[in-house]
N, C-alpha and C positions, 0 to 999 in steps of 0.2 A: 669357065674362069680358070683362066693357069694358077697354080695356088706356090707361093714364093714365101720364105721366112719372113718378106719386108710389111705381107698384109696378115700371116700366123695363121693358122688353126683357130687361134679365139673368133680372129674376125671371118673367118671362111664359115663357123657353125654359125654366127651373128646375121649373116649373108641369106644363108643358105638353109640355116635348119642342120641336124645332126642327122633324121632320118633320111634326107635328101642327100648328103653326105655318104651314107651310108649303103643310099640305092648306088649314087654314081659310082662308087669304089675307086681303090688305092690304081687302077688301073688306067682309068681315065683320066688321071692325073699326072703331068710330067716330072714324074721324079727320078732325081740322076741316080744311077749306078758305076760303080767304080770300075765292076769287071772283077775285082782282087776276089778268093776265095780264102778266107776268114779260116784257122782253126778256132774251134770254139772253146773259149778260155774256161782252164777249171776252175769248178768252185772251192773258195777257202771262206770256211765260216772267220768271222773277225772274231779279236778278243774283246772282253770289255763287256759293256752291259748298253744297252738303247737307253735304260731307264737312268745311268749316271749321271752325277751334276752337271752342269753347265759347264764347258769351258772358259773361264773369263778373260775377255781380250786381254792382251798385252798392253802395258801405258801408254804404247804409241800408236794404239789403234785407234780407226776412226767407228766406230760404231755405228751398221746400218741400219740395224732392228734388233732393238733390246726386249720388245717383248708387250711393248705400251703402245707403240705407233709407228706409220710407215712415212713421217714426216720430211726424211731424206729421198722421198722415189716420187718421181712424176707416175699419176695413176695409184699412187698407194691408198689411195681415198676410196678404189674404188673393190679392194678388198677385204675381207673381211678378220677381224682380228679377236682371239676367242682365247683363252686361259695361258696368252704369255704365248702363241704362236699366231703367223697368219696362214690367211686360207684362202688360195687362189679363185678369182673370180672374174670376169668380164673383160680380161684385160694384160697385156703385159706389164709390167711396171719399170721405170729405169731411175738408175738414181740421179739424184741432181748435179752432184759433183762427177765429174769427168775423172777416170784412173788410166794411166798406162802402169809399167813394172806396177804389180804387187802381189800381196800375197793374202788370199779371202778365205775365211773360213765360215761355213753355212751348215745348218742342218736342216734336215727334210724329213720326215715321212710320206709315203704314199698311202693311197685309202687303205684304211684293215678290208672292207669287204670286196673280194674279188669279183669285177665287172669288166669285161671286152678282154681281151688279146693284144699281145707285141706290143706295137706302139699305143694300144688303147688304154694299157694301164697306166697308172701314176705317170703319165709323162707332162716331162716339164723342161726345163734346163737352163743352165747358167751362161750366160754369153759376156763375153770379155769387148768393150770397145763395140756390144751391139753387133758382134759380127763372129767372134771365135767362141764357138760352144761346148761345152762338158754337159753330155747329156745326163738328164735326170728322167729315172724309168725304173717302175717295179718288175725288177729283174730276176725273184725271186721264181725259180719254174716257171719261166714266160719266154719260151724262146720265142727268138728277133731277130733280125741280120744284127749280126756281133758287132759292127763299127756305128749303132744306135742304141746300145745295152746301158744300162748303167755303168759309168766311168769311163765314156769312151768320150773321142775326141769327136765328135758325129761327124759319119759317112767321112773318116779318116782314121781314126786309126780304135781300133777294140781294145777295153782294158787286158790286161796283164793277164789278172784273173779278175771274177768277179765273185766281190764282198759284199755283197749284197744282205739287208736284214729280211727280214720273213714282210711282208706287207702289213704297216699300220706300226712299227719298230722306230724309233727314231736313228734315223743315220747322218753320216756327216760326209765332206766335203774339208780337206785343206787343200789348195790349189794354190798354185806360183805360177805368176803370168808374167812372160816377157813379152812386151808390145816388141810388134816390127817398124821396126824404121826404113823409112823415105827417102831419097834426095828430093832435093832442091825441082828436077824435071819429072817429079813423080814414079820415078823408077823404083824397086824393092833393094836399099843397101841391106837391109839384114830381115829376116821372118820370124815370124812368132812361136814361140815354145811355150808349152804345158807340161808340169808337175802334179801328178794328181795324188791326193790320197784320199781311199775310201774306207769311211769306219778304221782308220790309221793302216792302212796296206796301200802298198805304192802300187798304183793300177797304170799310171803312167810315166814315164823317168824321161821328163826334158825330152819330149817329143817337140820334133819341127813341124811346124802347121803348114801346108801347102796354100794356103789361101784361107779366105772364109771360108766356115762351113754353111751349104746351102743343101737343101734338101732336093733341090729340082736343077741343079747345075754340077758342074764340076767345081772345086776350090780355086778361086785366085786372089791374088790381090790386086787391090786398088787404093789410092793415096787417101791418106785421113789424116785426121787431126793427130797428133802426141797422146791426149789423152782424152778420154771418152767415157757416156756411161756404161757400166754393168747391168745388163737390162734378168730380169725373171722372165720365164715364158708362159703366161695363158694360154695349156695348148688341151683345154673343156674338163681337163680333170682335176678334183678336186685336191689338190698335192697340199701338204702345211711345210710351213719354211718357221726357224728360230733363231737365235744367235747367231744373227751376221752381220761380223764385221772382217774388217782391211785394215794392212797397213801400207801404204806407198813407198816407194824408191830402195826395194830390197835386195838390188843390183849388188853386186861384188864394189867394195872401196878399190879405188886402183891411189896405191903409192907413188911414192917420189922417189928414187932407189939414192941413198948416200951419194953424196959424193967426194 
């Protein structure tokens, strides 16, 4: 079975079994390599505390998950939601309202008890329009190929450095997404860029996204709608997600210059 981001890791262990996974290995499997050779980003401890208050959205945010329910995500039903976070389960989730430009803030933990390797730990990730990802992965001492770590653009581009908390810590995510735009014959007039901050350290500055990120191809694009959902990824391990919300259309005002 060729294993593609469009059927996940959730549904390949659903499929298949984890241990049967686990015989076939990462080998038998078509997944794309870049070629590029990574320097491996230093570590900077963040400021601040995991255990600090909540951030509380802005007035003009729209609120994904406050803490009570996944009411806004298709598949939210079919996770599970425990002391004001959820907890990834059976499934990827996406939300019901569709976003281009904005700008999301989430937070995460990965499991406290350290189980599997690389990509076996807390991995998960945030996907933009279903298709552009910021990986989510306990990056704490777990080396990985660097453009799959926590705060990278997956299989495109490796965080800055990596602000990673200790596993089972609560960490965050502020992100700025510019969708790409289309013409009219489905050509790319403009490409996607990512702002990332993790645990508040800029791991990415207005990176240009070469396409989707897939796991088993190279990046391109192809024509889509304006706006899409922001999907979660069920990729078997148990990740908790809290506080997340968006606000839409955080593009620059453009003036009318005097005349």
């Amino acid at each position: 079975m060729k294993f593609n981001q469009t059927i996940g890791w959730g549904l390949a262990v659903g499929l298949l079994g984890s241990s049967a996974l686990a015989a076939i290995g990462w080998s038998r499997l078509d997944e794309y390599k870049s070629g590029v050779i990574w320097p491996e980003p230093p570590m900077v401890t963040p400021g601040g505390s995991s255990d600090s208050a909540l951030r509380l959205p802005p007035a003009d945010a729209i609120v994904l998950f406050d803490g009570t329910n996944l009411d806004a995500w298709v598949g939210g039903d079919r996770w599970e939601i425990k002391d004001g976070y959820a907890i990834t389960r059976q499934t990827d989730i996406f939300t019901k309202q569709g976003f281009g430009d904005c700008q999301l803030h989430i937070e995460f933990a990965t499991p406290e008890k350290i189980e599997g390797e690389g990509q076996g730990r807390g991995n998960s990730g945030v996907y933009f329009m279903d298709q552009y990802e910021v990986q989510v992965l306990d990056s704490w001492n777990n080396p990985t190929y660097f453009d799959g770590q926590a705060g990278s653009v997956y299989k495109q581009s490796p965080p800055i450095v990596n602000a990673s908390r200790e596993p089972g810590q609560w960490q965050e995510y502020d992100i700025v997404f510019t969708a790409p735009r289309f013409r009219e014959d489905g050509s790319l007039k403009s490409p996607a860029y990512l702002t990332v901050f993790h645990n508040g350290v800029l791991v990415q500055n207005h990176f240009e996204l070469t396409g989707k990120t897939l796991w088993d191809a190279a990046p391109f694009y192809a024509s889509h709608p304006e706006k899409m959902p922001i999907k979660l990824q069920f990729h078997g391990n148990e990740t908790r997600f809290r506080n997340i919300w968006v606000r839409e259309n955080v593009h620059n005002m453009v003036g009318t210059a005097p005349q």
